[in-house]
Structure formats: structure tokens, C-alpha cells
C-alpha positions in Angstrom: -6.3 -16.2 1.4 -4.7 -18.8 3.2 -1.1 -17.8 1.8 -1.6 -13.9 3.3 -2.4 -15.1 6.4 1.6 -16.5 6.7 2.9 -13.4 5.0 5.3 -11.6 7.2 5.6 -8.1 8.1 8.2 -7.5 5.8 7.0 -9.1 2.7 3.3 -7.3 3.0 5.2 -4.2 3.4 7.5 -5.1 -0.1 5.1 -6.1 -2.0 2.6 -3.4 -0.7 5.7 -0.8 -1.9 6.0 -2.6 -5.1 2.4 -2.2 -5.6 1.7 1.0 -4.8 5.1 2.6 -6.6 3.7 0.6 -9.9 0.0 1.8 -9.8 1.7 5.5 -8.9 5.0 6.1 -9.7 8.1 7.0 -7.7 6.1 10.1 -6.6 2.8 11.4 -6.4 1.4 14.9 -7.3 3.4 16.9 -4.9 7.1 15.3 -6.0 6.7 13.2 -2.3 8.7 9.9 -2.3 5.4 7.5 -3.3 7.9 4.6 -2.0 8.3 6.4 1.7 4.6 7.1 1.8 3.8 3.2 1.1 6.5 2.1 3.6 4.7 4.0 6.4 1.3 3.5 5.8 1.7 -0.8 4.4 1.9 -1.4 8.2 -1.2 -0.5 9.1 -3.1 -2.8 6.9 -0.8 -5.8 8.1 -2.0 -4.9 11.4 -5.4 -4.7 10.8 -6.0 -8.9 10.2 -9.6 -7.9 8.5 -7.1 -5.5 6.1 -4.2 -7.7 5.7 -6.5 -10.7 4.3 -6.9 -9.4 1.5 -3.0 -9.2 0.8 -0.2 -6.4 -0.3 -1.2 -5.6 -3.6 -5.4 -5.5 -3.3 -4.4 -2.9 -0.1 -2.1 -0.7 -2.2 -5.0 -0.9 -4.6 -7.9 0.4 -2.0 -5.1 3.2 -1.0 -4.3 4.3 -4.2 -8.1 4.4 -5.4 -9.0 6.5 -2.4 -6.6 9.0 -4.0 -8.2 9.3 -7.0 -11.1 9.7 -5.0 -10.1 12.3 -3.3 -8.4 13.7 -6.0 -5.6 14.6 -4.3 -2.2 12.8 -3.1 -0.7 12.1 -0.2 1.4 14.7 1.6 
């Protein structure tokens, strides 16, 4: 995971958008912006070094599972 370590801020948080607008759509169950949602929360994995290891995508993924979990979207 060498290559996330050097990822910037910026880039998690596009390609943590990207990720989660393509496993989700543009938005989620209650007609919320999936893209603003993303943009908020992406930070906090970047922040997290044991989160942002594991890069953009596999963090959108973990989100977006917990979801389905939960069986409910985000507000």
C-alpha cells in the first residue's frame, strides 16, 4: 500500500467520491446528494492512517457495506 501512503487529501477524497457515487448512485434512499455525503465523510478515513491504508475505493466499499448492513442510508 505503498502508493496510498503518498496519496493526497484531495485525491483520497476523489477517488473516495468516485467510488462511493459508483457502488450507490448519485443518491441514496432518501434522494440525499450520495456525492455530498462521500465528500464529508472521505476525510475521515484519510485522517485515520490505519483507515487511509487501505486506500479511496476499499474505504467507500467498507462505508457503503455498512449501509446495507444497516439497511438504511445515510441522512
Amino acid at each position: 500500500m505503498a502508493e496510498e501512503e503518498q496519496i493526497t487529501k484531495e485525491e483520497f477524497v476523489r477517488r473516495f467520491v468516485d467510488e462511493m457515487v459508483r457502488l450507490a448512485g448519485e443518491t441514496d434512499g432518501n434522494g440525499e446528494s450520495v456525492r455530498d455525503y462521500a465528500a464529508d465523510v472521505a476525510p475521515t478515513y484519510f485522517d485515520d492512517p490505519d483507515q487511509r491504508k487501505y486506500g479511496p475505493e476499499d474505504c467507500a466499499e467498507s462505508d457503503h457495506d455498512n449501509w446495507e448492513r444497516a439497511d438504511v442510508q445515510p441522512v
